[in-house]
C-alpha positions in Angstrom: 90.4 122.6 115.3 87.3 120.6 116.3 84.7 119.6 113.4 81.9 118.3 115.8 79.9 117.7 112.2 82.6 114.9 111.0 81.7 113.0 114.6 78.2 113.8 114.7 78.0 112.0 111.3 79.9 109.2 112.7 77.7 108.3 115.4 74.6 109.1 113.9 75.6 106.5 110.8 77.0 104.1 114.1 73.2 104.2 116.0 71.2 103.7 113.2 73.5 100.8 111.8 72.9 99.2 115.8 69.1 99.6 115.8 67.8 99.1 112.0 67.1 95.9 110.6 69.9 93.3 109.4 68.2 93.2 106.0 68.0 96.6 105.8 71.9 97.5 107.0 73.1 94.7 104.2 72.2 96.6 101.4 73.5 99.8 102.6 77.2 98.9 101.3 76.6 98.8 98.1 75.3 102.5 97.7 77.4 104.1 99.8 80.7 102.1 97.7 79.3 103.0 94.4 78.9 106.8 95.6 83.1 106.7 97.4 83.7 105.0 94.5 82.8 107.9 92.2 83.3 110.8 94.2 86.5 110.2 95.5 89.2 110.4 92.6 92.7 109.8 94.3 91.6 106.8 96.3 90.2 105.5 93.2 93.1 105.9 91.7 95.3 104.0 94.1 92.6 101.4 94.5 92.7 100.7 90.6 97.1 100.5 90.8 96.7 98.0 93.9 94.6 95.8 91.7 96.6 95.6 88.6 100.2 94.9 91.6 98.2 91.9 92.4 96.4 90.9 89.3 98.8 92.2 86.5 98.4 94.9 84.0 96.6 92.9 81.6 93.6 94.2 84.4 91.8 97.5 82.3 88.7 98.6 81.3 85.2 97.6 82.6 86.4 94.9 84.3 89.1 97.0 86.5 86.6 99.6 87.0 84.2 96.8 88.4 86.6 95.5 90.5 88.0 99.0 92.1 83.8 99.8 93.1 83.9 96.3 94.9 86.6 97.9 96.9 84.8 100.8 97.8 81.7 98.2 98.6 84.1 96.3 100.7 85.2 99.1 102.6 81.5 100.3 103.3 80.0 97.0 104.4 83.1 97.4 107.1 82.1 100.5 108.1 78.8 98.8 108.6 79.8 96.0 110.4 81.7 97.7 112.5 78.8 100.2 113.7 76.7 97.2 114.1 78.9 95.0 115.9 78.4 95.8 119.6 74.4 95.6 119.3 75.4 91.5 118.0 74.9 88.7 120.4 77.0 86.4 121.1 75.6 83.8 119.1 75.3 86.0 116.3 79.1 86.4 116.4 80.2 83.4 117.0 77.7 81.8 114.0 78.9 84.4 111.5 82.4 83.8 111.9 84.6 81.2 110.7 88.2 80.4 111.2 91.4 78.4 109.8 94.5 78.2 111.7 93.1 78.8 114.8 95.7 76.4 116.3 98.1 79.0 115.9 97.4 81.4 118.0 96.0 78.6 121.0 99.9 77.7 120.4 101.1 80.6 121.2 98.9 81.6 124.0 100.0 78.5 125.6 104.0 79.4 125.7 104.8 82.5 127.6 103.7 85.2 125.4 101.0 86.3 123.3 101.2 86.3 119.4 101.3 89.1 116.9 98.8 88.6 114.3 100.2 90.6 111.4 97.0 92.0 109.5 96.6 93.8 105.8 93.9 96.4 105.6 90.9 93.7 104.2 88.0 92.8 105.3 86.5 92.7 108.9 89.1 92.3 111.2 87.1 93.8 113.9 84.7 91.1 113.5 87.5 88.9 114.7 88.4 90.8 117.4 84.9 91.2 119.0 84.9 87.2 118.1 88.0 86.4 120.3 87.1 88.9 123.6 83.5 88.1 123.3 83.4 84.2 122.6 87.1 83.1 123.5 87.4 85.4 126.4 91.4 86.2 125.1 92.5 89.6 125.7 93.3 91.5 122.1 95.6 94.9 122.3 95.5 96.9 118.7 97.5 99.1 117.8 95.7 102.3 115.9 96.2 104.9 113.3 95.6 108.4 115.4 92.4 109.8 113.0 91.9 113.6 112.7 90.0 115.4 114.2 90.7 114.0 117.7 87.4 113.7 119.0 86.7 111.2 116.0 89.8 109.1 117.3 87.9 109.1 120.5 84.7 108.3 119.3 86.7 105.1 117.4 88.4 104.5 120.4 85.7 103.8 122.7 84.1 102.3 119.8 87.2 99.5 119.7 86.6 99.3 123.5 83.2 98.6 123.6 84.2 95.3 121.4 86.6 94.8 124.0 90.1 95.7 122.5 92.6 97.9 124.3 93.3 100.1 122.1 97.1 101.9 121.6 97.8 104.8 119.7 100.4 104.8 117.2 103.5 106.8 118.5 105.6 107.3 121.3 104.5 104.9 124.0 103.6 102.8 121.5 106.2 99.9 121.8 106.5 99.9 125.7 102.7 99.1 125.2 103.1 96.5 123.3 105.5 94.9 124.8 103.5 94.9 127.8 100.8 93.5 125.8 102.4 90.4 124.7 104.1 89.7 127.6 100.9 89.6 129.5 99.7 87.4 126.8 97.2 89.5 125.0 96.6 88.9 120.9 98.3 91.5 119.6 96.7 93.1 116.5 99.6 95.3 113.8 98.1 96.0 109.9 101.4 95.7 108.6 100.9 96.8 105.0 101.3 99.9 105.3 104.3 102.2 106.9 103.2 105.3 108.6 105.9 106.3 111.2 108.9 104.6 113.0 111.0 102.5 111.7 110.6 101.0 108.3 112.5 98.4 106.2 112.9 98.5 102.7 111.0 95.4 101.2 110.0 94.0 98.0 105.7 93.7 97.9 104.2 92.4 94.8 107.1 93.2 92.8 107.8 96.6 93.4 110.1 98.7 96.4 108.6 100.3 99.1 108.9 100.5 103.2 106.8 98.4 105.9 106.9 99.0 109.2 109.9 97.7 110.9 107.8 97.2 114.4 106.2 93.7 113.9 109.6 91.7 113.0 111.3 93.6 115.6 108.6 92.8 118.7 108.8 89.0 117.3 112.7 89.2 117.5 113.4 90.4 120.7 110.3 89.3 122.6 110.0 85.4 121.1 106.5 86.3 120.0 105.1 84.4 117.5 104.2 86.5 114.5 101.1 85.1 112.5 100.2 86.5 109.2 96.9 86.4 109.7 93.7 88.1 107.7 89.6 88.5 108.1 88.2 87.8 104.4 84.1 88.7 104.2 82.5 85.9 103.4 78.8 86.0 103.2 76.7 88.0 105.5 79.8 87.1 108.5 83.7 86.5 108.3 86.2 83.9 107.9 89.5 84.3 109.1 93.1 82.8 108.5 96.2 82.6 110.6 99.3 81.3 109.1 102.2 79.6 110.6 104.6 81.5 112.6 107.3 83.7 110.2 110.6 82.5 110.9 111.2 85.3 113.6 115.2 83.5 115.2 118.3 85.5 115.4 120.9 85.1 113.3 123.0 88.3 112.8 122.8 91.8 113.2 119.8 92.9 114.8 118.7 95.6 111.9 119.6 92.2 109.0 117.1 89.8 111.2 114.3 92.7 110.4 115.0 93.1 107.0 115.0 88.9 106.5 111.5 88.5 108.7 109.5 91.4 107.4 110.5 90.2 103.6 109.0 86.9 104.9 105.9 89.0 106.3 105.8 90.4 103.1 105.6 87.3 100.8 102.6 85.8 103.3 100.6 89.0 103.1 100.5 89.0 99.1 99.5 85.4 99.5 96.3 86.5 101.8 95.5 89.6 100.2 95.6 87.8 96.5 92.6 86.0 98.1 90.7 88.7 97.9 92.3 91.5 96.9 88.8 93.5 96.0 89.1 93.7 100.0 92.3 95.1 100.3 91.5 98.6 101.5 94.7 100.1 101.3 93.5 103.7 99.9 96.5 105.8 100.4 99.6 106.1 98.4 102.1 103.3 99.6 104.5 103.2 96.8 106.7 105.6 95.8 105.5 105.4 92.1 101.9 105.8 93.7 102.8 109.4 94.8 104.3 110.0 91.3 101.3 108.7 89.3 99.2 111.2 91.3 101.2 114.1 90.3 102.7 114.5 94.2 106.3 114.6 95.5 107.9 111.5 96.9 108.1 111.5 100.8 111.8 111.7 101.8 111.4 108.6 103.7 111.4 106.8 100.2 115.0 108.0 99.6 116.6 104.5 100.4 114.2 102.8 98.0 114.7 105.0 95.4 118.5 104.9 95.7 117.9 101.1 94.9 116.3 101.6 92.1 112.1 100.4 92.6 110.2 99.8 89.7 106.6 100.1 89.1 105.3 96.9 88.6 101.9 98.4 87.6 103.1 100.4 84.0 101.8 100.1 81.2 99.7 102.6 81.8 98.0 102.0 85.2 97.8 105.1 86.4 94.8 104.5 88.3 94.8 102.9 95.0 93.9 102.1 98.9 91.7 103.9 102.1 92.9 102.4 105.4 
């Protein structure tokens, strides 16, 4: 079914965040986090659990509820940046974006393929994106979430394109593509915090059971990729990003045992970035399996594994309170 008001409102909010004034699209964030922040109950919910995961429990109160608005703050001003970015120069882009690690990914894209930057939902990684076609000239694939309706994924899509990414839909197709990608040297973009479809591997992530997706150690395995944990903080008015070292991505077994080991790796260097920042981390969905249980809801079957090892909910003690990506 088509909801031509949902993508209406999506480019409407997109031209006026390209033509208004800097000082003016700054300040939106804040208003239109506060507002999510109060009007949207579940997502509040899960963005109040992902804090206490990487903060501990002892996080309650005013202080937790402070922290869970900056994550709907942080999610706006990326909806804003994002509108604004193709309207930036180039000098704009490159002065409002910093980067460590940047060795990295020249290292890879001197071998014979292109890296995988393995990305959390935080921050403004589009800023980066738009940073490496635009200034760097490096080809950047990402893959990306199919939105519903279908004419808003299309609207995103050219969107993405018009900062220069080639964009690849999650689902069948999707790891030919990629493949192709990397091996044509491209910088591959996978936000690797959450599992949606495919394969998945049980992991351990800030303390508690649950799945990521299986695709990332698997591309690095059998296509020598280098996989960089890599992440886009905010950081002022522009962005700073990190890459880390390559994850130990070698064979040394079974096939399905070499995921498991490099995507528990993967995990342990995304709590490390997103404990930067985590009022950032706009992970708004349930992506526990105690998640879905502390909002009343039945546990996907695709948790069966992890629940037949017996996952814990690092966040008790009475957080029963997120993450939007």
């Amino acid at each position: 079914m088509k909801n031509p008001r949902v993508v209406t409102t999506y480019k409407a909010a997109a031209a006026f965040c390209r033509v208004a004034p800097s000082s003016v699209t700054s300040r939106l964030a804040f208003p239109l986090g506060v507002a999510a922040a109060a009007l949207q109950r579940e997502p509040r919910k899960i963005a109040e659990r992902n804090l206490r995961r990487v903060l501990g429990a002892g996080l309650h109160g005013r202080e937790l509820r402070r922290m869970s608005r900056a994550v709907f703050v942080s999610y706006a001003r990326y909806y804003v940046d994002s509108f604004r970015l193709p309207s930036r120069s180039a000098d704009e882009i490159e002065e409002g974006f910093t980067v460590d690690g940047y060795h990295h990914v020249e290292a890879a894209l001197a071998g014979e393929t292109g890296p995988i930057l393995a990305l959390p939902h935080l921050g403004g990684w589009e800023w980066a994106a738009f940073w490496l076609t635009r200034i760097k000239g490096e080809r950047v694939s990402a893959v990306v979430e199919e939105l519903r309706p279908p004419e808003l994924f299309e609207w995103f899509t050219g969107l993405r394109r018009d900062l220069g990414m080639d964009v690849i839909p999650l689902g069948a197709g999707a790891g030919s593509a990629v493949v192709k990608a990397i091996n044509q040297r491209h910088v591959t973009c996978l936000l690797t915090d959450r599992y949606l479809s495919g394969g998945s591997v049980p992991v351990e992530f800030f303390g508690e059971r649950t799945l990521l997706p299986a695709g990332p150690a698997t591309l690095a395995l059998r296509t020598g990729a280098p996989l960089l944990p890599s992440v886009v903080y905010f950081r002022g008015d522009g962005c700073h990003g990190v890459v880390r070292p390559p994850v130990p991505a070698q064979r040394e077994g079974k096939l399905r045992d070499d995921v498991a080991r490099v995507t528990q790796l993967m995990a342990r260097e995304l709590e490390q970035l997103i404990a930067a920042a985590p009022e950032q981390w706009h992970l708004l969905q349930p992506n526990w399996p105690s998640d879905y249980v502390a909002l009343g809801r039945a546990v996907p079957a695709w948790f069966d594994d992890v629940r037949a090892e017996g996952a814990t909910d690092s966040t008790a003690a009475g957080a029963t309170n997120g993450t939007a990506g």
